[in-house]
N, C-alpha and C positions, 0 to 999 in steps of 0.2 A: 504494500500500500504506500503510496505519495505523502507527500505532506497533507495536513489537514488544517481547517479553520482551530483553532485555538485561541481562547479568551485568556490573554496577558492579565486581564484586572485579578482572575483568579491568582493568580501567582501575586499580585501585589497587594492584596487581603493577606494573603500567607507571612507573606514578608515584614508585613507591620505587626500581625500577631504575633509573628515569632520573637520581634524584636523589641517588643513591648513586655511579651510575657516574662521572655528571659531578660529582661534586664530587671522588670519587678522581683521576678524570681530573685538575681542576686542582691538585690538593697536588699529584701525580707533575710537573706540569707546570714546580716549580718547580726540581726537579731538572735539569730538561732541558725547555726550552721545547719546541724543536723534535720530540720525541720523545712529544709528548702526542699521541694519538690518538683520545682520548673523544669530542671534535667530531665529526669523520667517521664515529664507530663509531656514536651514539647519532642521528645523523642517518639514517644509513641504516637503522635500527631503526626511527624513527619513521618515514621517507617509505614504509619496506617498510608499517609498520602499516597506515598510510591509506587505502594501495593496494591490500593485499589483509588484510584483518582476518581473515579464518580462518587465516591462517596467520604473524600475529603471533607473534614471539619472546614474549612478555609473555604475552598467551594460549596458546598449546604450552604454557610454561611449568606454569601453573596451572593450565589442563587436564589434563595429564600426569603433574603432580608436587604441586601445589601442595594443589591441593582433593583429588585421590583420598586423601592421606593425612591430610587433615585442619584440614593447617597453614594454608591459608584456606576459610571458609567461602564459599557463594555471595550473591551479596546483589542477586536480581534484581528485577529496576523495568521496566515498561511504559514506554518512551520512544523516542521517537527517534534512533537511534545516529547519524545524518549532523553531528548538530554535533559530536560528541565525533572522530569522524575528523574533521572540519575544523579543529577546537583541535588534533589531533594533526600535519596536516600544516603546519600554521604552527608550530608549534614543529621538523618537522624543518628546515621552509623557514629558520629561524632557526639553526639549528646545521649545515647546510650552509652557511650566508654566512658562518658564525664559522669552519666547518673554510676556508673560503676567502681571510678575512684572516688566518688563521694561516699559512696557504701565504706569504701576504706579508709575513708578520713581522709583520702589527699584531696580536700577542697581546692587548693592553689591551682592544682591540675585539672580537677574536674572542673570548675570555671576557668581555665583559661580554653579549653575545648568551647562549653560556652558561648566564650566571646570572641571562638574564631569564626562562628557558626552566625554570630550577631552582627560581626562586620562586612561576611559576605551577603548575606542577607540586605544590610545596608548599598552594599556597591549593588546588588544587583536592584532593588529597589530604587535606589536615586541615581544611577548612571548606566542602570542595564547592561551591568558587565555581571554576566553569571559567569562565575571562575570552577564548577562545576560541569557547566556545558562545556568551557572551555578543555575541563579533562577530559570528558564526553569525546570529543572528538577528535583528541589528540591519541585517548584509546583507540578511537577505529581508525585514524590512520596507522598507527603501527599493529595492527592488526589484533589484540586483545581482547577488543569487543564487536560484533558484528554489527553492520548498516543497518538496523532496521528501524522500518519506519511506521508506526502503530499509530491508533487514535486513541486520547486520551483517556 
C-alpha cells in the first residue's frame, strides 16, 4: 500500500500531552520521588499508540473532543504513518526503561530518559523535526527495517 491521508493534528494532541504530563509528572516527583507515576503512565500510552493507533488515547481524544468542537483543527498530509509509530514506540521503549530504573531508585536516570522523550516530542511538535522518523528511515536505508507502507 502507498502513502495514505494522515491527520498531523493527531500527533500534535500527542505531543502536548506527553509533554505536559511528563513534565507535571516530574515537579510532583519532587515531592515524593517514589510516588511519580508519569513514567509508566505515559509509557503505556505511547507503547498502546504504536500498537494499535485507532484507538490511541491522543486520537479518541481529538476525534471525540478535540476537533468536533473546534478546538483543533485537522491538518492532513499524504505520508506515510509507519515512521511516526516507530518515533512513537521508541519513545515509549524509553519511558518504560525510565519507569524501570525508577523501580530501582535510579531516579536521575529514569528522568533523564524522560526528558529525552520531552525534548523530542518538543522539536517534533514546534519544528516538525521527528528524530525518530528520522531513525525510521535511516533503518530502511541500511536495510534493518523493511519499506513498508500501512495505514494508520
Amino acid at each position: 500500500m502507498g502513502t495514505v491521508p494522515f491527520d498531523r493534528s493527531v500527533l500534535k494532541v500527542n505531543q502536548v500531552i506527553l509533554m505536559a504530563g511528563l513534565i507535571a509528572g516530574y515537579a510532583a516527583s519532587f515531592a515524593r520521588p517514589v510516588a511519580s507515576v508519569a513514567l509508566p503512565v505515559f509509557a503505556l500510552m505511547m507503547l498502546h499508540g504504536a500498537a494499535v493507533p485507532p484507538q490511541s488515547l491522543p486520537r479518541v481524544l481529538y476525534l471525540r473532543v478535540l476537533k468536533p468542537r473546534g478546538l483543533v483543527s485537522p491538518r492532513v498530509v499524504v505520508e506515510d504513518p509507519a515512521p511516526h509509530r516507530f518515533a512513537q514506540l521508541v519513545g515509549g521503549i524509553f519511558l518504560a526503561a525510565g519507569s524501570l530504573l525508577a523501580l530501582a531508585g535510579l531516579y536521575t536516570a529514569a528522568w533523564t530518559l524522560g526528558w529525552i522523550v520531552v525534548a523530542l516530542a518538543f522539536l517534533n511538535f514546534a519544528f516538525d523535526i521527528c528524530v525518530g522518523c528520522i531513525m525510521y528511515a535511516q533503518l530502511v536505508r541500511i536495510g534493518l527495517l523493511p519499506l513498508r507502507r500501512t495505514a494508520a
